[in-house]
N, CA, C and O atoms as CSV, one atom per row, in Angstrom:
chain,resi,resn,atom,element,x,y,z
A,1,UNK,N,N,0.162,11.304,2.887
A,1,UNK,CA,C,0.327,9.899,2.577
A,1,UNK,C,C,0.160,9.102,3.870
A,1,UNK,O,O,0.737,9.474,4.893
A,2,UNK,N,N,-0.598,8.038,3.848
A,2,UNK,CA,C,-0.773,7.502,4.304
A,2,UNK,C,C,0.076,6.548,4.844
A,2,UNK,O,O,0.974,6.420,4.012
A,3,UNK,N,N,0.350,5.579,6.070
A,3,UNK,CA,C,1.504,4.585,6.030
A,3,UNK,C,C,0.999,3.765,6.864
A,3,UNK,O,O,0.000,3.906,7.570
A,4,UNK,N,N,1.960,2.591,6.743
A,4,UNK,CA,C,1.711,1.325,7.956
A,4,UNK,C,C,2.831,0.795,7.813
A,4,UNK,O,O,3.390,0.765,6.717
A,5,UNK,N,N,3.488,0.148,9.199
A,5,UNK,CA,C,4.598,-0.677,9.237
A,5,UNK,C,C,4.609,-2.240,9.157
A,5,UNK,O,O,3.951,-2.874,9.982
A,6,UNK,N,N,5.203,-2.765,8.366
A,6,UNK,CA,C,5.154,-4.007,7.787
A,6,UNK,C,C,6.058,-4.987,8.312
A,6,UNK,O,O,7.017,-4.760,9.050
A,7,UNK,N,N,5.699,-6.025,7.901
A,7,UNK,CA,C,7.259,-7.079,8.543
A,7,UNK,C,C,8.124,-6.878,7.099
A,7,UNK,O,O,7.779,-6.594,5.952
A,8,UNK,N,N,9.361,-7.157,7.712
A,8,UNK,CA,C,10.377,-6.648,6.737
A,8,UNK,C,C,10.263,-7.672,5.411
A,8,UNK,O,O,10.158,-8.888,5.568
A,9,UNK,N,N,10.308,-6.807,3.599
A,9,UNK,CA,C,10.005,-7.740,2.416
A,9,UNK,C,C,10.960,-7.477,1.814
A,9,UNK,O,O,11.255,-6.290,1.672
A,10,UNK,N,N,11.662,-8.371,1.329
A,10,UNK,CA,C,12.571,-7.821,0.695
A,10,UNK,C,C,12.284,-7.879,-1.439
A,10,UNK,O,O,12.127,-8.918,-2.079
A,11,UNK,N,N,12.307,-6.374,-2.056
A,11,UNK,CA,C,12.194,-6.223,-3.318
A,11,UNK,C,C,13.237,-6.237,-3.980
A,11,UNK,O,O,14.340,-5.939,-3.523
A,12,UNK,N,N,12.971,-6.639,-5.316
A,12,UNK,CA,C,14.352,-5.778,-6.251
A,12,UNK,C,C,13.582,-4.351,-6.688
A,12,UNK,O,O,12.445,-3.980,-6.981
A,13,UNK,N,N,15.185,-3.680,-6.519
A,13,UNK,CA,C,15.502,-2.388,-7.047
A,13,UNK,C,C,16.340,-2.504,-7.986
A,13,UNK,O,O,17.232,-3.351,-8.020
A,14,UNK,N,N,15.961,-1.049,-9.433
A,14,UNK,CA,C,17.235,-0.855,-9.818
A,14,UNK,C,C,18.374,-0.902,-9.309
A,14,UNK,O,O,19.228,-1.360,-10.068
A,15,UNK,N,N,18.942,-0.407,-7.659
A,15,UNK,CA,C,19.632,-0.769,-7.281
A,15,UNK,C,C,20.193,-1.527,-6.403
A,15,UNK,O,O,20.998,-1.342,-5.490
A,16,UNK,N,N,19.415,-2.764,-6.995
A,16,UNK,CA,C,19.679,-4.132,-6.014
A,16,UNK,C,C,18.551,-4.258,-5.190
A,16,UNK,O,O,17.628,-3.443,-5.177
A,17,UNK,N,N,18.638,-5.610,-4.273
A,17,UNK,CA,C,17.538,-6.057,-3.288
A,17,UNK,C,C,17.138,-4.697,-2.447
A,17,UNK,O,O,17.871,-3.736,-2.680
A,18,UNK,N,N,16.254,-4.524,-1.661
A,18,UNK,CA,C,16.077,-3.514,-0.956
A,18,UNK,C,C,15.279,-4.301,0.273
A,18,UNK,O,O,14.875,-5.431,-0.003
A,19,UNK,N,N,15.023,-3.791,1.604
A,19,UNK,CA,C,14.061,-4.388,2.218
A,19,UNK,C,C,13.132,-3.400,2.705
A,19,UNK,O,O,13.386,-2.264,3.105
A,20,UNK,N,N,11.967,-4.016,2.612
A,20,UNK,CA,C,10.945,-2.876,2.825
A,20,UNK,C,C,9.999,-3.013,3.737
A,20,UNK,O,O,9.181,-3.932,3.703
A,21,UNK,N,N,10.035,-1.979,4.762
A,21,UNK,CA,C,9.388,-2.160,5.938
A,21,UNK,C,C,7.887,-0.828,6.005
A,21,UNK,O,O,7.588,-0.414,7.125
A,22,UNK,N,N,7.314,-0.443,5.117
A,22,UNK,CA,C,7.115,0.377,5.235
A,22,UNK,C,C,5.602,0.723,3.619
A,22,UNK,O,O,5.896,0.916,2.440
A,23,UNK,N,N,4.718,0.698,3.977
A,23,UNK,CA,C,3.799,0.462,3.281
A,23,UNK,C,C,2.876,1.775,3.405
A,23,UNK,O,O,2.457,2.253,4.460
A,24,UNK,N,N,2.673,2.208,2.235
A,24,UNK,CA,C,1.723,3.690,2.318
A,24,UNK,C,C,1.015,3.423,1.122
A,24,UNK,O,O,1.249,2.643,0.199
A,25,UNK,N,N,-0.181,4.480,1.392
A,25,UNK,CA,C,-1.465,4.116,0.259
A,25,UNK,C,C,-1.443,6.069,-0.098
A,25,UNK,O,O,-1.515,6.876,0.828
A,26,UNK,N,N,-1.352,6.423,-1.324
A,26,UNK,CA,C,-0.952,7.434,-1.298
A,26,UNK,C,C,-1.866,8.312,-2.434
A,26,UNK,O,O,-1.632,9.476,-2.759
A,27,UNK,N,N,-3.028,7.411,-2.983
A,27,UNK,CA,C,-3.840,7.743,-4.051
A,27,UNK,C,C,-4.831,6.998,-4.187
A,27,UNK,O,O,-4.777,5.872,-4.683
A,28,UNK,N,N,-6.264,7.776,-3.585
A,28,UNK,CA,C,-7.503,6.856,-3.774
A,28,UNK,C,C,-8.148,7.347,-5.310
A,28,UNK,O,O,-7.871,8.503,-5.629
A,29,UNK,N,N,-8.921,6.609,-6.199
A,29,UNK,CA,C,-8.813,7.599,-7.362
A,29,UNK,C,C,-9.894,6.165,-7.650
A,29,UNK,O,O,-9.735,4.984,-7.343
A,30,UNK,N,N,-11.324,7.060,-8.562
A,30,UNK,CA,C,-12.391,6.482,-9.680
A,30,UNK,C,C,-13.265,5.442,-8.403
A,30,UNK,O,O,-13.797,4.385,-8.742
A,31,UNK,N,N,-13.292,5.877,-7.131
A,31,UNK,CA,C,-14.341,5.606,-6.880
A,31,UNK,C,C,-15.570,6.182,-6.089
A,31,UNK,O,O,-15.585,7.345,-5.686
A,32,UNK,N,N,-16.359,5.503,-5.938
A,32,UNK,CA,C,-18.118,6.869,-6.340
A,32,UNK,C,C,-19.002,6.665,-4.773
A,32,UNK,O,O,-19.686,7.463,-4.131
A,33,UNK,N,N,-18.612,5.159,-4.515
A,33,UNK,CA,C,-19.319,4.716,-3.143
A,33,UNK,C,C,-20.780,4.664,-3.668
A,33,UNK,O,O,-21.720,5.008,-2.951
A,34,UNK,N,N,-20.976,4.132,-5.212
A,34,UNK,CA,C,-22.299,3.758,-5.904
A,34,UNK,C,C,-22.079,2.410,-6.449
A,34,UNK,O,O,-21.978,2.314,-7.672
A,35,UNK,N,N,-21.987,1.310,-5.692
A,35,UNK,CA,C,-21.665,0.072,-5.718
A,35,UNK,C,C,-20.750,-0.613,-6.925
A,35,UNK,O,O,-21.015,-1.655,-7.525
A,36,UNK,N,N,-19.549,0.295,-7.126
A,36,UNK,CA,C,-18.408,0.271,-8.013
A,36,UNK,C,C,-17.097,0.079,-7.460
A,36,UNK,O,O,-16.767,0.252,-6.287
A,37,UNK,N,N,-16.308,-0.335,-8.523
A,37,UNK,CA,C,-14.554,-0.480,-7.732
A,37,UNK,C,C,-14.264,0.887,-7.400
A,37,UNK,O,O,-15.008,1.865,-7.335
A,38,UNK,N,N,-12.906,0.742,-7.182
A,38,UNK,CA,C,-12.131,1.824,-6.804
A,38,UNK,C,C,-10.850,1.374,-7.139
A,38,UNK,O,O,-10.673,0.213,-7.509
A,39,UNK,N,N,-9.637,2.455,-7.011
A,39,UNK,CA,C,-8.335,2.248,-7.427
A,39,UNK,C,C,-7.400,2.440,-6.039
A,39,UNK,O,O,-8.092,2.584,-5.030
A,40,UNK,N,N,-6.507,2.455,-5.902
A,40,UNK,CA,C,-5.467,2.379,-5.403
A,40,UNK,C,C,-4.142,3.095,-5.838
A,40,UNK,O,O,-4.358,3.144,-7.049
A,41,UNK,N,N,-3.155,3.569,-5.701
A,41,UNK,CA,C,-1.453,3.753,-5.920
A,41,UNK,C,C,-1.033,3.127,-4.019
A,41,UNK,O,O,-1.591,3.216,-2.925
A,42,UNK,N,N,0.229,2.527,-4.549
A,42,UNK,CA,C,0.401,1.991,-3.363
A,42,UNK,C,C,2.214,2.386,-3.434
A,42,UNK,O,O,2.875,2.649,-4.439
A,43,UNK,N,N,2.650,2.310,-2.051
A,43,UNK,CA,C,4.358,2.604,-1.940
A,43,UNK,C,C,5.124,1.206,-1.116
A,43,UNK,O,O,4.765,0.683,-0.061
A,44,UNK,N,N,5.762,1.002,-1.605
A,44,UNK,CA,C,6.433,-0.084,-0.463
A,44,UNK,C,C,8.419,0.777,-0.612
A,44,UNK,O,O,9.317,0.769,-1.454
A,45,UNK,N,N,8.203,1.358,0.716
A,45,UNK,CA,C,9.508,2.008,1.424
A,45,UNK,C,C,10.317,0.956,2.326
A,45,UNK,O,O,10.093,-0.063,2.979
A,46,UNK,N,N,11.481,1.868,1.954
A,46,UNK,CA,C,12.929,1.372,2.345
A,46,UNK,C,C,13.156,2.443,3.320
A,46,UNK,O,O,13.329,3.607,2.957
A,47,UNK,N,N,13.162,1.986,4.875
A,47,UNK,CA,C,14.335,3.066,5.599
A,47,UNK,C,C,15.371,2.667,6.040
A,47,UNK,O,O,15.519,1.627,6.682
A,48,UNK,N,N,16.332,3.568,5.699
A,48,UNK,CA,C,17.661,3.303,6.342
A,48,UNK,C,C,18.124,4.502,7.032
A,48,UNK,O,O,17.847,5.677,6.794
A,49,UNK,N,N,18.601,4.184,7.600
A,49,UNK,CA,C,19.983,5.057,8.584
A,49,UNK,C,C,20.556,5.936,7.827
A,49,UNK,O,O,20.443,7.103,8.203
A,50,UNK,N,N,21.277,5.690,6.642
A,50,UNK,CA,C,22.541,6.581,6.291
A,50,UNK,C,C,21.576,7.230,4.778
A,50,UNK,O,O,21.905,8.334,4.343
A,51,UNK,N,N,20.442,6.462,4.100
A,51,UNK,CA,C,19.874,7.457,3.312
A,51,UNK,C,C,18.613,7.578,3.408
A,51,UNK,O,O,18.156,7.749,2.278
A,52,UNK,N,N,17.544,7.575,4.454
A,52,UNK,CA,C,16.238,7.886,4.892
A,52,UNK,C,C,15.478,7.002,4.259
A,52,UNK,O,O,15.961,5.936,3.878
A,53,UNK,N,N,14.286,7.296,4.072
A,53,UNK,CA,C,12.982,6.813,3.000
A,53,UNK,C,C,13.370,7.243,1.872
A,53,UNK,O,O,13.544,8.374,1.419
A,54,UNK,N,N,13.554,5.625,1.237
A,54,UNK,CA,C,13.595,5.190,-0.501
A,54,UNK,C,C,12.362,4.559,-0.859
A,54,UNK,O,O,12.079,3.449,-0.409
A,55,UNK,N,N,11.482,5.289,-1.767
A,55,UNK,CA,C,10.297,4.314,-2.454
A,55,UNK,C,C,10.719,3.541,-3.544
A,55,UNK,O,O,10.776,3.957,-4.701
A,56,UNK,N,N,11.031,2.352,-3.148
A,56,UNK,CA,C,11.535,1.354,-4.073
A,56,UNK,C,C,10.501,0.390,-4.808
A,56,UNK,O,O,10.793,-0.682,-5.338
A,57,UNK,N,N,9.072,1.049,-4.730
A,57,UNK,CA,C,8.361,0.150,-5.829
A,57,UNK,C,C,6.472,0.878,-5.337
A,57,UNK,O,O,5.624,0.783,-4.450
A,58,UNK,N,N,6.719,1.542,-6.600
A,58,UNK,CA,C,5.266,2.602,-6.378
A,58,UNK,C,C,4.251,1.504,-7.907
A,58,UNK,O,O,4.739,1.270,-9.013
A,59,UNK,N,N,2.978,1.099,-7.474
A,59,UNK,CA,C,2.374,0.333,-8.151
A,59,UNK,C,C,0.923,1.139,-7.896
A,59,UNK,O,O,0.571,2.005,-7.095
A,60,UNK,N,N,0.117,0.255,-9.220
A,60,UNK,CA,C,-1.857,0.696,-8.647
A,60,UNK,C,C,-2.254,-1.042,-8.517
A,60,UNK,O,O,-1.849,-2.094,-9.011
A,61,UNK,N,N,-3.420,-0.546,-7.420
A,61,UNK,CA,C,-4.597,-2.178,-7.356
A,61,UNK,C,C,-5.752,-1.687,-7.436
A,61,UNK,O,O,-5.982,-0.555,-7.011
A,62,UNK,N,N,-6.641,-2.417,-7.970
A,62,UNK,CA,C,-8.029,-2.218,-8.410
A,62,UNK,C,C,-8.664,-2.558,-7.028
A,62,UNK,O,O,-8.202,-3.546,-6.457
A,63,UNK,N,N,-9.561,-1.936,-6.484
A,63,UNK,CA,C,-10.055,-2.304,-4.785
A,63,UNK,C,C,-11.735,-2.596,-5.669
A,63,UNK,O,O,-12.273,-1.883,-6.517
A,64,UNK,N,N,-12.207,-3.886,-5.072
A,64,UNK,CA,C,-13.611,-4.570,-5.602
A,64,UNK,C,C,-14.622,-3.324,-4.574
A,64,UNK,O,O,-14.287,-2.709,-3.562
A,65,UNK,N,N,-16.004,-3.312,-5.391
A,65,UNK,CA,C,-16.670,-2.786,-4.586
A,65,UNK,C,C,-17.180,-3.058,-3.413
A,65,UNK,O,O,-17.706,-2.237,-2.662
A,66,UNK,N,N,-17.004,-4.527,-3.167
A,66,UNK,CA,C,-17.468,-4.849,-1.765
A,66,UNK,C,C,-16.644,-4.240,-0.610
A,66,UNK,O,O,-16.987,-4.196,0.571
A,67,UNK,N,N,-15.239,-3.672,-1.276
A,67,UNK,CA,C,-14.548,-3.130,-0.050
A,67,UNK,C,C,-14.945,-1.747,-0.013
A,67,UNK,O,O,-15.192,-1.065,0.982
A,68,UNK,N,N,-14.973,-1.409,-1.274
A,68,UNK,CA,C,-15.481,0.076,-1.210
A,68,UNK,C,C,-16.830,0.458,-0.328
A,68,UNK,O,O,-16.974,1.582,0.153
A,69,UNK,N,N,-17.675,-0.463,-0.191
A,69,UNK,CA,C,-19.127,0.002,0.463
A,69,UNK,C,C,-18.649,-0.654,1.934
A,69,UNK,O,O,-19.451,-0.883,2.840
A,70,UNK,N,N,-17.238,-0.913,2.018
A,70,UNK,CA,C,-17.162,-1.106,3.696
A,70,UNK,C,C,-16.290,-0.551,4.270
A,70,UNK,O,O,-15.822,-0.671,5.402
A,71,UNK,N,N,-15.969,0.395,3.019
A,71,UNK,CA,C,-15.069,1.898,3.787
A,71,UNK,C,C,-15.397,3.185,4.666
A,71,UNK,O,O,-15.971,4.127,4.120
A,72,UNK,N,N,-15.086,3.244,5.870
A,72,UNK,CA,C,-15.805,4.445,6.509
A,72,UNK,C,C,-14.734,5.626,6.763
A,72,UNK,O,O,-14.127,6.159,5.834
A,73,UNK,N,N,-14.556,5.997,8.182
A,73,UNK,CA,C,-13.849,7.111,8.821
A,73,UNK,C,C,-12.149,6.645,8.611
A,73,UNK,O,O,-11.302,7.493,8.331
A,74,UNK,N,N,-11.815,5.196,8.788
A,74,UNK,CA,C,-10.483,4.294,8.853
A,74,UNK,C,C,-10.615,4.223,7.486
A,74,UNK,O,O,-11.590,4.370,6.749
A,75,UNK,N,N,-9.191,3.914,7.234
A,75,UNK,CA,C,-8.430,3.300,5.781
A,75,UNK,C,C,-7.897,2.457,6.189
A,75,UNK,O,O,-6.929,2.042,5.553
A,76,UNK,N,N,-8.321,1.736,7.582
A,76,UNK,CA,C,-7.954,0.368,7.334
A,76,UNK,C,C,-8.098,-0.765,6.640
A,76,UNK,O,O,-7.262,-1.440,6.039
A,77,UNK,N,N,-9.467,-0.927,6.815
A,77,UNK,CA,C,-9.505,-1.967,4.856
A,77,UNK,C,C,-9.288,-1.755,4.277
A,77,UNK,O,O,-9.302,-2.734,3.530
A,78,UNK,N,N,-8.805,-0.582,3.565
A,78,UNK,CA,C,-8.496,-0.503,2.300
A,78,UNK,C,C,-6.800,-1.352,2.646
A,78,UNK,O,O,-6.389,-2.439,2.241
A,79,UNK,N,N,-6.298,-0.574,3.317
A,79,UNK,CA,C,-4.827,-1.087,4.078
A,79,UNK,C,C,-4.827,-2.458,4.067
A,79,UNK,O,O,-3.903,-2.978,3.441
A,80,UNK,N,N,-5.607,-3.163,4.585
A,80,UNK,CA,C,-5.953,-4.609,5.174
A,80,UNK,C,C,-6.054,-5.639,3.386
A,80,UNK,O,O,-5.435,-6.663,3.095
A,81,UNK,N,N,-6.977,-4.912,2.591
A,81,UNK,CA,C,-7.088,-5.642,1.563
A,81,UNK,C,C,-6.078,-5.261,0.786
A,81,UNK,O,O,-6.037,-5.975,-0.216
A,82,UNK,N,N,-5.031,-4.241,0.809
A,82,UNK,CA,C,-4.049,-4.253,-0.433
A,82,UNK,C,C,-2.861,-5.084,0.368
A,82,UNK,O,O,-2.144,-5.805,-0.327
A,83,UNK,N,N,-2.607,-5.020,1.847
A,83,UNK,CA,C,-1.984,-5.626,2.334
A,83,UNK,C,C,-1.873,-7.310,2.073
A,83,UNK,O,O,-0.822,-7.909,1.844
A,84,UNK,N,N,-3.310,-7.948,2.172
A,84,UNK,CA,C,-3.526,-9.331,1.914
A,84,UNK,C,C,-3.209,-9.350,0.523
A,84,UNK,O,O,-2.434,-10.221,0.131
A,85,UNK,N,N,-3.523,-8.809,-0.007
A,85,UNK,CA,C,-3.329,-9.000,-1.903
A,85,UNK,C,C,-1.909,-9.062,-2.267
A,85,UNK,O,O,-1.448,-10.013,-2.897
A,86,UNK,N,N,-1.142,-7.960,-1.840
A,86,UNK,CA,C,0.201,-8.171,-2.322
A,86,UNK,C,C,0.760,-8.985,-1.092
A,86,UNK,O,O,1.829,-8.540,-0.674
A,87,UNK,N,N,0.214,-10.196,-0.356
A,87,UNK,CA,C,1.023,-10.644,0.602
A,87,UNK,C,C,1.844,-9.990,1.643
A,87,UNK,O,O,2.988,-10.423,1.785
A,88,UNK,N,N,1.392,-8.886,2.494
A,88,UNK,CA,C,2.597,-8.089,3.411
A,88,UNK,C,C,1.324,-8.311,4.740
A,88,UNK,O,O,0.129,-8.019,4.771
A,89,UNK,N,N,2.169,-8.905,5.660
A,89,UNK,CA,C,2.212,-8.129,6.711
A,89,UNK,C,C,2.174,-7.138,7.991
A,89,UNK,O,O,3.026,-7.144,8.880
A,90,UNK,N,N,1.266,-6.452,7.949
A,90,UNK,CA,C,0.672,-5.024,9.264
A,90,UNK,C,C,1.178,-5.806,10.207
A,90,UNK,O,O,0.942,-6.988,10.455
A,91,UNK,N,N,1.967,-4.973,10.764
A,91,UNK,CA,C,2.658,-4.948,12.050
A,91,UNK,C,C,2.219,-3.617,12.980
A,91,UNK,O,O,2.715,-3.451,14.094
């Protein structure tokens, strides 16, 4: 799994607000690099001190093909565009 550190967001959890510093891309899936989308699963983590890494909100995003044909050796765009989309942060 992939990760990047974020400025701190704060989500709801089942158990209450959480803040989440901590962003991983953990499932590339349905795309061909034949001028088509692609998918995404994405994690936004909670660390704490007294109970480690909590994934407090595992989601999918549809990635357009224009990002897909400007994906190389880095997963930084991919990072960069799910980052801008759900509004977070790279720190």
């Amino acid at each position: 799994m992939n990760t990047r550190t974020i400025e701190p967001k704060t989500v709801w959890t089942p158990l209450g607000e959480k803040s989440v510093t901590v962003f991983a891309l953990s499932n590339f899936s349905d795309y061909h690099f034949d001028n088509g989308p692609g998918k995404v699963e994405y994690k936004l983590i909670s660390l704490d001190v007294e109970f480690g890494a909590t994934e407090c909100f595992v989601g999918n995003l549809d990635i357009p093909a224009s990002i897909i044909q400007q994906w190389g050796v880095s997963d930084d765009i991919i990072f960069q565009y799910v980052a801008d989309t759900l509004g977070l942060t790279i720190i």
